[in-house]
N, C-alpha and C positions, 0 to 999 in steps of 0.2 A: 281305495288304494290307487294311486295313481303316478305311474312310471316310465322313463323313457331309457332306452338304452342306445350308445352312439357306438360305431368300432370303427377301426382302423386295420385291416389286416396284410401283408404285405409274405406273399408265398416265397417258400425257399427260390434264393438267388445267389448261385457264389457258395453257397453251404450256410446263407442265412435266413431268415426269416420269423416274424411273429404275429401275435394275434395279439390288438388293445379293445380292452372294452371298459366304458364308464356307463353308469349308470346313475340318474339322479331319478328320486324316492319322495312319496310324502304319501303319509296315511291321516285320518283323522278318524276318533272314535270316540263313545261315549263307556265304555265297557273294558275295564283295565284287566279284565280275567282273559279278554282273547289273548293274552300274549304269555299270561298264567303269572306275573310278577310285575315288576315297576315299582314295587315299592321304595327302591332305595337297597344301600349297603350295611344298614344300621339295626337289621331286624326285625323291621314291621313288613306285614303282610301287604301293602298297599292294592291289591286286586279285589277289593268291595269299594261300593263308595262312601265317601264320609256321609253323606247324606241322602239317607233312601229314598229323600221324600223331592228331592231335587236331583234329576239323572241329568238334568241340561247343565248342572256343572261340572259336570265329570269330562262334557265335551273338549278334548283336547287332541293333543300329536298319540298316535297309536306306539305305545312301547317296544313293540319288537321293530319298528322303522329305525332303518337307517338312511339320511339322506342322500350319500355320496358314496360309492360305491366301486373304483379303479382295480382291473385285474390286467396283469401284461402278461402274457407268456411270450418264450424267445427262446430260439434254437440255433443252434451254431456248429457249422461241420471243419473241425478245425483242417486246413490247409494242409497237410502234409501227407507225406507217401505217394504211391500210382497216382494218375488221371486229377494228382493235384498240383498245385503253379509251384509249393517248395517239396524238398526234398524228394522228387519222384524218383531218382537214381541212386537212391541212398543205402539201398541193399537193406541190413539187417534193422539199423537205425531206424529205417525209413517203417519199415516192419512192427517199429515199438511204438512210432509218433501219430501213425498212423490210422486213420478209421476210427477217431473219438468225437462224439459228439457232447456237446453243452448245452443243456438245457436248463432255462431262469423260468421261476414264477413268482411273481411279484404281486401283492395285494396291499391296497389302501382300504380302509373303510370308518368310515366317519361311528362316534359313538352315538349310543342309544337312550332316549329319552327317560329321565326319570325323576320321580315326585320328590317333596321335599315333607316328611312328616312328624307325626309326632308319637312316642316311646312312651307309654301311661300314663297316656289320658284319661279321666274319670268316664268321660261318655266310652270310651273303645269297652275299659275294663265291666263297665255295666252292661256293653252289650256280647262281653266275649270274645271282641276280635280287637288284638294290638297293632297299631301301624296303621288304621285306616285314616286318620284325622289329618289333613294336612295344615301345616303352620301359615302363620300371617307372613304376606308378601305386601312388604310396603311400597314398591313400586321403583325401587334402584336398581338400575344393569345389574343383571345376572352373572353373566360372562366377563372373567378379568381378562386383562392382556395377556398374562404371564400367568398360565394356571400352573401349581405344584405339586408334587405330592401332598406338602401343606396344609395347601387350601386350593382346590381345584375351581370354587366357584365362588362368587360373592356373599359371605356368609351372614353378613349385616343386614342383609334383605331379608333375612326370614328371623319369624320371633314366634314362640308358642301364644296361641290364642288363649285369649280369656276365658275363665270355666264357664264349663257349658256354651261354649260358640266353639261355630266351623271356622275349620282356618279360611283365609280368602285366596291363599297362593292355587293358582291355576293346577291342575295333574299335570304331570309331566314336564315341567317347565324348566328343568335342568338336562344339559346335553351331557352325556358321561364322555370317558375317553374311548377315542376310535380304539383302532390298530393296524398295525403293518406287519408285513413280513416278505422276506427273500428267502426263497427255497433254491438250491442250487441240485443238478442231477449231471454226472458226466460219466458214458457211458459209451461201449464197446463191443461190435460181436467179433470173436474172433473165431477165422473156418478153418476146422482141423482136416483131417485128409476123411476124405470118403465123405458121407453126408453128416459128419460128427462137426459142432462147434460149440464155443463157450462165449458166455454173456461174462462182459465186467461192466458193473455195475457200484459208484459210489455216489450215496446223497448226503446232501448236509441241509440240512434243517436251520433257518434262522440266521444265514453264513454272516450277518451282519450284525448279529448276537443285538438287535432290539430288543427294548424292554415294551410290554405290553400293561398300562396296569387296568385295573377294573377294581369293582368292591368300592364304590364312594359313600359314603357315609353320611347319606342323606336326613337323617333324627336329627330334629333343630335341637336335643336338649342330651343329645350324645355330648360327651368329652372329647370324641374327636368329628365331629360333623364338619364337613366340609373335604376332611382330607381322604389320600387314597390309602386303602387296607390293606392292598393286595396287587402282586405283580404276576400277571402271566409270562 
């Protein structure tokens, strides 16, 4: 595993301030059980390999990697009431607008590697394990321009192997979808008389209501291989 992480930090000024950090990732492995899955959205196990007798083909991207990695945080002391530039004279007003803070968390993160296999196969069913076999990879772009729910990934590049042969598609050789998200928090102490006060407190979860999906349906001989199953 091998990683680097860049930030950017910029401490409160003015009632603002935040913290960025990216990070860029890559792992490589022969052993699809370190991550305990990769198989795919379609219901095979993919964490054995297709060929016990060959582990140097198993060598590919490590399943639980992601490459890209973007968190911001941001915080924000809104402007108003005392000892601030608006409403400092405002009396009761000044009283209600006052003393709130804003805080953003924002994540990017790139999705995670997964195989492209196949759904009962005579060799998997002989040996008791379904999903381990991956499909023929004839050598076409993987990655469309424009992935969909549809068809997230080039579907024509994979085809079920001949019986009794290993697939030739690499492990891991499909990217699934990332995710993002924005968390919002705005938030207040207010000081009652003597050493008594109250916390206001509101989050919103997702304020930009993104869809996240996951579940791709990696079975070259699934009815829906290719597309996405499932939306976080």
């Amino acid at each position: 595993l091998d990683s680097a992480t860049f930030g950017l930090r910029k401490n409160e000024s003015r009632g603002f301030g935040y913290d960025v950090q990216y990070t860029v990732a890559r792992s490589r492995d022969n052993s699809p059980s370190i991550s305990g899955g990769g198989g795919g959205g379609g219901g095979g196990t993919g964490n054995v390999a297709q060929d016990d007798q060959n582990i140097d083909a198993e060598w590919a991207r490590s399943s639980f990697i992601q490459r890209d990695r973007l968190q911001l945080q941001a915080q924000y002391r809104l402007p108003f009431g005392p000892q601030e530039r608006w409403l400092r004279n405002a009396g009761s007003f000044a009283g209600v607008a006052g003393g709130w803070r804003l805080n953003a968390n924002f994540s990017a993160n790139s999705g995670s590697p997964q195989s492209v296999t196949v759904s009962g196969a005579s060799r998997d069913i002989a040996s008791g394990i379904n999903g381990a076999l991956r499909a023929d990879y004839n050598g076409e772009a993987v990655a469309i321009a424009d992935p969909t729910i549809d068809q997230w990934f080039n579907t024509a590049a994979f085809t079920v192997p001949v019986a009794g042969a290993f697939g030739s598609s690499p492990r891991n050789i499909i990217t699934g979808p990332g995710s993002k998200n924005l968390n919002m928090t705005f938030n207040r102490t207010v000081q009652m008389r003597g050493n008594r006060s109250v916390d206001i407190n509101m989050q919103v979860n997702n304020i930009l209501n993104l869809a996240n999906y996951q579940g791709v349906d990696t079975n070259v001989n699934s009815p829906t291989f290719g597309q996405i199953r499932s939306v976080n």
